[in-house]
Rosetta silent file (secondary structure, phi, psi, omega in degrees, C-alpha in Angstrom):
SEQUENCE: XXXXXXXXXXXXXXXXXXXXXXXXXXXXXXXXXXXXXXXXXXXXXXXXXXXXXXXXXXXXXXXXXXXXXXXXXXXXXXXXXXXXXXXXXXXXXXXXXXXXXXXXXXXXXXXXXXXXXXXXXXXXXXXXXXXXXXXXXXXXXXXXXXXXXXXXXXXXXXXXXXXXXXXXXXXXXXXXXXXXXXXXXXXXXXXXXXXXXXXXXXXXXXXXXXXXXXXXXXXXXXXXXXXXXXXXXXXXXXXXXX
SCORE:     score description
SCORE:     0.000 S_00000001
   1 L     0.000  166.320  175.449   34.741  134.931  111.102 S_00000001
   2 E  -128.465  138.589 -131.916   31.787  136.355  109.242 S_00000001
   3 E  -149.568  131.126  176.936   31.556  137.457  105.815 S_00000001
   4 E  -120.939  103.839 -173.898   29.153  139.365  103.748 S_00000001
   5 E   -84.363  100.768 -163.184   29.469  138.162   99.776 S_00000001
   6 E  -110.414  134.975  179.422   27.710  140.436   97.423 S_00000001
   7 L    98.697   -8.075 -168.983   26.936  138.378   94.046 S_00000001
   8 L   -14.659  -33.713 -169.224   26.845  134.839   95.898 S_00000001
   9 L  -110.095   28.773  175.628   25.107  133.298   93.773 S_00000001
  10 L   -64.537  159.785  156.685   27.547  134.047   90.777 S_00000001
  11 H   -61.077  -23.775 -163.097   30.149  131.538   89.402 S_00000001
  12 H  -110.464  -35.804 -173.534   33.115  133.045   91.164 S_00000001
  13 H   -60.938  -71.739 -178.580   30.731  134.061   94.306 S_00000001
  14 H   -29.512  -55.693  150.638   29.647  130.404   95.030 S_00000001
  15 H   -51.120  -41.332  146.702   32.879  129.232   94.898 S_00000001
  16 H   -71.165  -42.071 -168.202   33.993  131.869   97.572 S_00000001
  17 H   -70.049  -24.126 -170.620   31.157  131.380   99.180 S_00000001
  18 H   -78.065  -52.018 -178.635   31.528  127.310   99.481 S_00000001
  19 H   -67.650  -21.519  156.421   35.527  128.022  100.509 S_00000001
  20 H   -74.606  -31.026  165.416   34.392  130.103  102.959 S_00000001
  21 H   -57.871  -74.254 -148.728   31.822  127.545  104.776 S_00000001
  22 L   -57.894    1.272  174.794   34.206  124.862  104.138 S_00000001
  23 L  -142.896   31.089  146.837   36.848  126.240  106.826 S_00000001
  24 L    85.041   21.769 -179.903   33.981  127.545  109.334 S_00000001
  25 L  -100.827  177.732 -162.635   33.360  130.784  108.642 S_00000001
  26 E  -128.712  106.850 -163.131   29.886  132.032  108.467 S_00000001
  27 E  -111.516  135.870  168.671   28.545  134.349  105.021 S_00000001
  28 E  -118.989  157.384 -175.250   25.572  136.339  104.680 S_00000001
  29 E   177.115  154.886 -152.317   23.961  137.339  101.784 S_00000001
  30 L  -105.629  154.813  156.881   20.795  138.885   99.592 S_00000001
  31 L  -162.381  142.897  175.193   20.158  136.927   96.334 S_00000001
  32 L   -51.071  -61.549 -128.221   16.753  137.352   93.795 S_00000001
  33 L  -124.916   55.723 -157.321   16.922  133.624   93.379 S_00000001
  34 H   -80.729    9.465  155.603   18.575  131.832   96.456 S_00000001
  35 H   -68.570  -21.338  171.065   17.584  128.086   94.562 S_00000001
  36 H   -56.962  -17.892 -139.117   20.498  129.274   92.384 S_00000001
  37 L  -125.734  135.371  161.542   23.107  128.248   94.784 S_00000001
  38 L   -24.609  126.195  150.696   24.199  124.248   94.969 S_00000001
  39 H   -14.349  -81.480 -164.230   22.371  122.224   97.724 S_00000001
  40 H   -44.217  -24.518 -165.143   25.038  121.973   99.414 S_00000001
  41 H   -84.212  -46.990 -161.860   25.818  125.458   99.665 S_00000001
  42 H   -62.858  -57.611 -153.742   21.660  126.322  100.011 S_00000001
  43 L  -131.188   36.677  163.458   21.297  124.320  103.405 S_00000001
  44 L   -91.117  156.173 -178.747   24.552  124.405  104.973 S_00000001
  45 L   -30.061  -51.078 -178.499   24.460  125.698  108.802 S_00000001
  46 L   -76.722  -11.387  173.258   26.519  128.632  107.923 S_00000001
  47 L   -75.918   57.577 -147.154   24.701  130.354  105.362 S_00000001
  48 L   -93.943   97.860 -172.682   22.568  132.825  106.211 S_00000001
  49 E  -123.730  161.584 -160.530   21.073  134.432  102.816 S_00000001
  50 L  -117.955  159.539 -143.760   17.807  136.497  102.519 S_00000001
  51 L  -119.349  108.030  160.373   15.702  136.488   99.502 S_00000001
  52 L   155.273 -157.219 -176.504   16.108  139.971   97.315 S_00000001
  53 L  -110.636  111.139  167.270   18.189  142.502   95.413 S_00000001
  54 L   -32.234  -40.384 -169.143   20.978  144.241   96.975 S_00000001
  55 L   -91.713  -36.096  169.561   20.420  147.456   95.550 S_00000001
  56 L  -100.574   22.215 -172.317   16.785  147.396   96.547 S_00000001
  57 L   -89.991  139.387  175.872   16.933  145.883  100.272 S_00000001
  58 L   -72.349  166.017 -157.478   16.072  148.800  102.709 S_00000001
  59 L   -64.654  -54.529 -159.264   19.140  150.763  104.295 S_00000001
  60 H   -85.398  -40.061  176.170   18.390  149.090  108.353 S_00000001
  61 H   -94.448   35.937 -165.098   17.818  145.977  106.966 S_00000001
  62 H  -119.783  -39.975  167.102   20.997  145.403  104.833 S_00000001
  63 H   -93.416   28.519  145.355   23.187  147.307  107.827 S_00000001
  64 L   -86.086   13.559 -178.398   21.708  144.693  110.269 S_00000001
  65 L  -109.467  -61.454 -156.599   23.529  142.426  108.224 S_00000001
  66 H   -50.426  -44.202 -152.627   26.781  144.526  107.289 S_00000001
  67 H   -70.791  -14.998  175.100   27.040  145.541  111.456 S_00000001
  68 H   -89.308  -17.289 -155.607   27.916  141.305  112.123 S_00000001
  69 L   -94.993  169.327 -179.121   30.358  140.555  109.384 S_00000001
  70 L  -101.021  -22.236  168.874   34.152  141.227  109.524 S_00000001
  71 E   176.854  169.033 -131.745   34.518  141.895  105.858 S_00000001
  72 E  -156.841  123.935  179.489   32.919  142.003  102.398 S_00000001
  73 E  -102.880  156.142  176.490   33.554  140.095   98.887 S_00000001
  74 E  -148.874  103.288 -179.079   32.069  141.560   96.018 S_00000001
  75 L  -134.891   40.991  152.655   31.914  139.240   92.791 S_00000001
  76 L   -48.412  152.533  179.389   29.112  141.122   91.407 S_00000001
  77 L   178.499  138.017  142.031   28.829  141.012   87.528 S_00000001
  78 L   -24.551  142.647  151.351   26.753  141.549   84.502 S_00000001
  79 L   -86.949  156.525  170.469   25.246  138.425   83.041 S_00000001
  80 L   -77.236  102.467 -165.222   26.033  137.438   79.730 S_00000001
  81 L  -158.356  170.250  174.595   22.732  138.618   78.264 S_00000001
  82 L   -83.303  -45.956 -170.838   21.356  141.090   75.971 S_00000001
  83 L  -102.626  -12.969  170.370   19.711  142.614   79.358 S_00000001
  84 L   -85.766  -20.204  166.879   22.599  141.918   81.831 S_00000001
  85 L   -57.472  -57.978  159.776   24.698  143.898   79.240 S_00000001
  86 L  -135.926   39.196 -129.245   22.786  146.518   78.302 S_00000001
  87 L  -147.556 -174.123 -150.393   20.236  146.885   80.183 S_00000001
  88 L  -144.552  138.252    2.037   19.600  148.700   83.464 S_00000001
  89 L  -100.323  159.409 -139.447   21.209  149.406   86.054 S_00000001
  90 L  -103.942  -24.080 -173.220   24.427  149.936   83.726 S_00000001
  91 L  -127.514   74.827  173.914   26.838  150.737   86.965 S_00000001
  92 H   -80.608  -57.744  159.685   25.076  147.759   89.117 S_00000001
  93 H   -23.896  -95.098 -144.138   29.079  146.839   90.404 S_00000001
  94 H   -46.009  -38.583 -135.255   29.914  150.898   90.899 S_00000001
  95 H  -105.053  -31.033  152.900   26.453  151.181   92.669 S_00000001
  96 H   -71.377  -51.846 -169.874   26.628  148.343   95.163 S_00000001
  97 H   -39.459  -44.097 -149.979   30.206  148.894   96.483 S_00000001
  98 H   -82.884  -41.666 -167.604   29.315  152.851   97.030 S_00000001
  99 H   -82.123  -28.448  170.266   26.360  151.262   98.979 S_00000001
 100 H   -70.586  -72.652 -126.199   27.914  148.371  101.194 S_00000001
 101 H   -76.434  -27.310 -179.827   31.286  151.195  101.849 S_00000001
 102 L   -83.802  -11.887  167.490   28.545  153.798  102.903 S_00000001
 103 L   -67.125  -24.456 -176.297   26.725  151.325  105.426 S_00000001
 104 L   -86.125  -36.487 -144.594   30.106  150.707  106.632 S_00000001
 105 L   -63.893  -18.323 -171.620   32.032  153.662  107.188 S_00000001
 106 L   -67.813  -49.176 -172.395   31.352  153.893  111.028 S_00000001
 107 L  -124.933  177.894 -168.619   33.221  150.736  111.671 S_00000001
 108 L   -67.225  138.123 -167.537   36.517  148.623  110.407 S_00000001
 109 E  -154.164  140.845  168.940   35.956  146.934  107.348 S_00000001
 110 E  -117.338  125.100 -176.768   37.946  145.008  104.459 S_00000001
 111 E  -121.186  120.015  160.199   36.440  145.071  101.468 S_00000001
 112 E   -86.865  128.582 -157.127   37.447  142.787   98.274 S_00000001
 113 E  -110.231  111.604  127.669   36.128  143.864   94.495 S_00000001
 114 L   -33.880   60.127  174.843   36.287  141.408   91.752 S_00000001
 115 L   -79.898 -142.975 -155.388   37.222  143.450   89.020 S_00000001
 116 L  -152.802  114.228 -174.337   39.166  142.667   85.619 S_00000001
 117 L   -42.265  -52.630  152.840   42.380  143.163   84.200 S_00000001
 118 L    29.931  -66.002 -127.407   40.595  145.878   81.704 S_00000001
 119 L   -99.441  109.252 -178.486   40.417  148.055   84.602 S_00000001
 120 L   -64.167   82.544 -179.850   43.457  150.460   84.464 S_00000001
 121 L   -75.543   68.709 -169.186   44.998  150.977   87.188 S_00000001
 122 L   -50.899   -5.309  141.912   46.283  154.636   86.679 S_00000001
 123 L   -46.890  -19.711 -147.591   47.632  155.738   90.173 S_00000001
 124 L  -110.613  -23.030 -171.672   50.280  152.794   89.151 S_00000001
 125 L    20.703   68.577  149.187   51.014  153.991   85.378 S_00000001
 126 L   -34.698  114.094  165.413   49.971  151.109   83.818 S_00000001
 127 L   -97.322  157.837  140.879   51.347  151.392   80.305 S_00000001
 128 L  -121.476  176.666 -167.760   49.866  148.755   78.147 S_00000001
 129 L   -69.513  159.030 -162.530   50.533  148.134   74.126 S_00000001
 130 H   -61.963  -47.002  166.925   48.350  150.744   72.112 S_00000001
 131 H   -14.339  -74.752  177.366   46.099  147.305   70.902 S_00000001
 132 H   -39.208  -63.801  165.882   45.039  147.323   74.218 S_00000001
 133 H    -7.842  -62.548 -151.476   44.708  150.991   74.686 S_00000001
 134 H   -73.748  -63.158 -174.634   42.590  150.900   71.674 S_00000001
 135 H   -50.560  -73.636  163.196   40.301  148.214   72.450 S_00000001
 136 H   -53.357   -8.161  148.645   39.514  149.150   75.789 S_00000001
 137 H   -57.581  -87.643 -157.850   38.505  152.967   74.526 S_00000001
 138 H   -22.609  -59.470 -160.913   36.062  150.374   72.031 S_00000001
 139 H   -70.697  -34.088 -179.833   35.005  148.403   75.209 S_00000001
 140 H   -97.197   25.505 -131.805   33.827  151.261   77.226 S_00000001
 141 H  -174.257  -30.209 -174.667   32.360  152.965   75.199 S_00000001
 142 H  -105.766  -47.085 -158.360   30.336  149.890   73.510 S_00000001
 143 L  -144.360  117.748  175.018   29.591  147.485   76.824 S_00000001
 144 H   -67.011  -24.606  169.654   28.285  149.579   80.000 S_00000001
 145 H   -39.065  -51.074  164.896   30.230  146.537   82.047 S_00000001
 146 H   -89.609  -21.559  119.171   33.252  147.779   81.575 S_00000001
 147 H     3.521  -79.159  146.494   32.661  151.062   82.233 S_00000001
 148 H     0.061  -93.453  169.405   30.864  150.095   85.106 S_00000001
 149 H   -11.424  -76.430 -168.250   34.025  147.935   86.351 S_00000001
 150 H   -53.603   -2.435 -161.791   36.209  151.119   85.845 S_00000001
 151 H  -130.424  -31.199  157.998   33.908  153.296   88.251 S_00000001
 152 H   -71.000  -47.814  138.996   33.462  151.252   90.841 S_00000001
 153 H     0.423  -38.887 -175.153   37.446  150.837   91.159 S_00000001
 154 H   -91.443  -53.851  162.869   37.911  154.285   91.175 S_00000001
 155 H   -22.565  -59.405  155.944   35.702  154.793   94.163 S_00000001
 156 H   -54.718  -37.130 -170.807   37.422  152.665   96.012 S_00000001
 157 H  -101.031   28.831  152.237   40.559  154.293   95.508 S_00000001
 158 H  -128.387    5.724  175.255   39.074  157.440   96.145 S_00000001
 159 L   -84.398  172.885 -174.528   37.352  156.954   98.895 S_00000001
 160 L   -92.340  -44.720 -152.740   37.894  158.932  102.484 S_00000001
 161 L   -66.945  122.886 -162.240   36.531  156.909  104.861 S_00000001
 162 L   -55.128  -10.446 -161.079   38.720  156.029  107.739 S_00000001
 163 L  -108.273   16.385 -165.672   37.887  152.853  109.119 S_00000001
 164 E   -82.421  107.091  141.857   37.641  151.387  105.257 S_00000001
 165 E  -112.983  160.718 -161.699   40.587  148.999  103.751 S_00000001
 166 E  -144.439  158.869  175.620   40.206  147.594   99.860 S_00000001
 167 E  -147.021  134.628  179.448   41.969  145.415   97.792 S_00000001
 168 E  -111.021  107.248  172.336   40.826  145.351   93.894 S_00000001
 169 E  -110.093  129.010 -173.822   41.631  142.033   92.581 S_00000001
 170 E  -104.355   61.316  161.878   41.944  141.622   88.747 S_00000001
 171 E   -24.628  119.594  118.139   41.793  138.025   87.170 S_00000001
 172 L    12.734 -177.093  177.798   42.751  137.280   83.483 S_00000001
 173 E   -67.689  134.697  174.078   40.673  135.917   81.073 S_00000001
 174 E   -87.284  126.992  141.005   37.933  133.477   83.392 S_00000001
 175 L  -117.955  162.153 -175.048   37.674  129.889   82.680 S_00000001
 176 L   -74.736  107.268  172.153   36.515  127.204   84.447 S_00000001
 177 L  -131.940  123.908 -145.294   38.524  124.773   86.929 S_00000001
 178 L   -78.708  -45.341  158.894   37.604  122.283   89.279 S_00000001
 179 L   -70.094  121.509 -161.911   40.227  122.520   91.379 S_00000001
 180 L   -67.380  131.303 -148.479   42.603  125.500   93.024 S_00000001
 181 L  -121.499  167.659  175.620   45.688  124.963   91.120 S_00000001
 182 L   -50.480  141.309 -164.743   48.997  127.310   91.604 S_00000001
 183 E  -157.840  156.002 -159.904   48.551  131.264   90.690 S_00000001
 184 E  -136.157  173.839 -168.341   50.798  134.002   91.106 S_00000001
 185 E  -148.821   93.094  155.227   49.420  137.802   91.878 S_00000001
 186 E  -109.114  167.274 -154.648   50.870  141.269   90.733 S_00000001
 187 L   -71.121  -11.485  161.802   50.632  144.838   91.304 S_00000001
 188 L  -146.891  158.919 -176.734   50.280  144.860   87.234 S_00000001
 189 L   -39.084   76.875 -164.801   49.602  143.361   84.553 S_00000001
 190 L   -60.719  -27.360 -169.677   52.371  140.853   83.321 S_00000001
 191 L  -139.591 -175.829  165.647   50.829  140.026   79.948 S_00000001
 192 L   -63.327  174.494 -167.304   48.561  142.116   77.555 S_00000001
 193 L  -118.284  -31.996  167.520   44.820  142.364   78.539 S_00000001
 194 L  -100.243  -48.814 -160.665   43.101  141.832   75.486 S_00000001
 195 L   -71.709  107.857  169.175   46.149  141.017   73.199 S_00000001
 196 L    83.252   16.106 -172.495   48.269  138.078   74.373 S_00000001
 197 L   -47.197  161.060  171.783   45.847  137.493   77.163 S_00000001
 198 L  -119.145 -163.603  167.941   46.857  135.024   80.138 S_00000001
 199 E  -125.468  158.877  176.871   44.013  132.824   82.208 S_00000001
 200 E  -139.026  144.755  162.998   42.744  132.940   85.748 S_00000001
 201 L  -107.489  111.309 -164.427   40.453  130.022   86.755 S_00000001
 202 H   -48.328   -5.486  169.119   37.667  131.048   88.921 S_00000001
 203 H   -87.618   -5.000  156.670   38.381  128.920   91.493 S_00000001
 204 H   -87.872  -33.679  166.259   41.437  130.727   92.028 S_00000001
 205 H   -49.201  -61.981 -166.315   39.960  133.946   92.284 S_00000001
 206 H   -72.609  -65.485  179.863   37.915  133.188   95.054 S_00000001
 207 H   -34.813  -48.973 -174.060   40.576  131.230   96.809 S_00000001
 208 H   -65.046  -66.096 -167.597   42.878  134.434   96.408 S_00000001
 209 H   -53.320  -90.961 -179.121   39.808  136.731   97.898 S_00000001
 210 H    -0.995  -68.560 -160.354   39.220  134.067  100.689 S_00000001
 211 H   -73.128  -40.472  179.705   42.598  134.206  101.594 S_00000001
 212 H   -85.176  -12.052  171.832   43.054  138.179  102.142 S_00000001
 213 L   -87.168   29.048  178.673   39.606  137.926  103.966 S_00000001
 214 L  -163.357    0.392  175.992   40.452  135.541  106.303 S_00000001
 215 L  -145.918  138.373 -167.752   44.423  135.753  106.828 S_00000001
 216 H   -54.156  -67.506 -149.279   45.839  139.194  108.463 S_00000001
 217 H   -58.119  -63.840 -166.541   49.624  138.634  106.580 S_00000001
 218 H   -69.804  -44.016  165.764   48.176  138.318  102.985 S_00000001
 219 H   -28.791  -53.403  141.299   45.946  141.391  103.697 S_00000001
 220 H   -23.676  -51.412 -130.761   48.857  143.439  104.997 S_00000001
 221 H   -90.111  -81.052  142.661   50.487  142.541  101.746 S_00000001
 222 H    -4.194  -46.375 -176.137   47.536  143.761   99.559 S_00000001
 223 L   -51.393  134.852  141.588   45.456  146.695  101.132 S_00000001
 224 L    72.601    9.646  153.821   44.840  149.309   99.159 S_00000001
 225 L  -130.019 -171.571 -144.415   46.122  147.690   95.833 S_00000001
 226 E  -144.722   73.217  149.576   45.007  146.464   92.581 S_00000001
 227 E   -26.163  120.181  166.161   46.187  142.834   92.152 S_00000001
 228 E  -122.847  166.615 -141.730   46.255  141.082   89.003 S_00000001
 229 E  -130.423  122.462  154.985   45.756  137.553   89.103 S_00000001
 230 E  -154.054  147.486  170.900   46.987  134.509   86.837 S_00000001
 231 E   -46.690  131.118 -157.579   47.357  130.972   86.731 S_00000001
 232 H   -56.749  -49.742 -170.125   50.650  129.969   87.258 S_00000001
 233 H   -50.129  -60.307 -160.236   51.167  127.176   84.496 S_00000001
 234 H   -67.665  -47.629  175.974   49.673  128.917   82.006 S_00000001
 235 H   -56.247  -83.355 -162.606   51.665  132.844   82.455 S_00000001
 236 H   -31.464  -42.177  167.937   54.871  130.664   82.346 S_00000001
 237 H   -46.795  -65.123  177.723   53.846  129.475   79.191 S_00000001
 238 H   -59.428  -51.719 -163.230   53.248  132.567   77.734 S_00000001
 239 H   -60.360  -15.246 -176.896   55.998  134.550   79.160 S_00000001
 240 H   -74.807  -25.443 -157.399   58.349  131.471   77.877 S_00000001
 241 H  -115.157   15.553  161.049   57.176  132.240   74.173 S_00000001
 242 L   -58.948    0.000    0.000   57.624  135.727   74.725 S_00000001
């Protein structure tokens, strides 16, 4: 299959992108900097990535890409910076998604969003404890990211277009693990979001997107919901001391 990655060269994008090669699938993809991405990654067979900005690549040549692939990861994100932060453009998430789903809409397409537990999912009526509440008014309102997050999300789940399916998947706090270790995935939020937080490792994220982009069954399961995502050891922990 073929796969269009937006963010590639990301922490959690690499790692999708590497899990995707590594079982024969084939990813395209734009990056500023494509020396960013591991050797291994850079000048395998399967990689076909173009030198540039997503958001500024002209319209024919970015849907000469989108018209080969079968479906689209998106593990765009701020950097941790003074200028990936606040800095411009403030809805860089919100502004690719609305641009790969409009490039798209003529033919069938599954598209997966990296988002954040943050990100409320209010068709679902999320309650969380007023901490939370409060802090994520603070957060949006403070850091254009999350904001951001919250706007591309909604898009999706507001969009029209018929030949479109989405899955929003929402990780835990990210840390770093080398290896994909057991993780469990629900339509809400199992622990507090700021408060009481749980972990996701990014190498589980992308193994979770990888898996609804590449097998029909979990994708059935999924469409058109707002996953949240945590490592398995670690929620049992918490939920034990609960």
């Amino acid at each position: 299959m073929k796969f269009f990655i937006a963010g590639l060269t990301g922490a959690t994008g690499r790692l999708l992108t590497s899990q995707l090669l590594a079982e024969g699938h084939t990813v395209f993809g734009f990056a500023r900097n494509p020396d960013a991405l591991p050797i291994g990654i850079r000048h395998h067979g399967n990689l076909k990535i173009q030198q540039g900005s997503l958001l500024d690549i002209p319209d024919e040549q970015l849907r000469a890409v989108l018209d080969k692939v079968d479906g689209i990861g998106s593990c765009l994100g701020h950097s941790v910076t003074r200028q990936g932060i606040w800095g411009h453009p403030r809805t860089l998430v919100r502004d690719a998604v609305q641009r790969l789903v409009e490039l798209t809409k003529h033919k069938r397409m599954h598209l997966v969003l990296m988002s954040s537990n943050g990100v409320v999912n209010t068709d679902n009526n999320e309650q969380f404890q007023w901490m939370d509440r409060a802090a994520i008014s603070v957060l949006r309102t403070v850091l254009p990211p999350q904001k951001d997050n919250e706007l591309a999300a909604v898009f999706l789940q507001n969009q029209t277009y018929p030949y479109l399916e989405w899955c929003i998947v929402r990780p835990d706090n990210l840390v770093d693990h080398s290896e994909v270790s057991g993780y469990k995935a629900f339509v809400s939020p199992q622990l507090g979001v700021i408060f009481g937080a749980g972990q996701t490792s990014r190498i589980n994220v992308a193994h979770f997107m990888k898996t609804l982009l590449t097998e029909e069954a979990v994708w059935a399961a999924w469409q058109g919901q707002w996953p949240v995502l945590y490592n398995e050891v670690h929620l049992d922990k918490k939920l034990a001391a609960i």
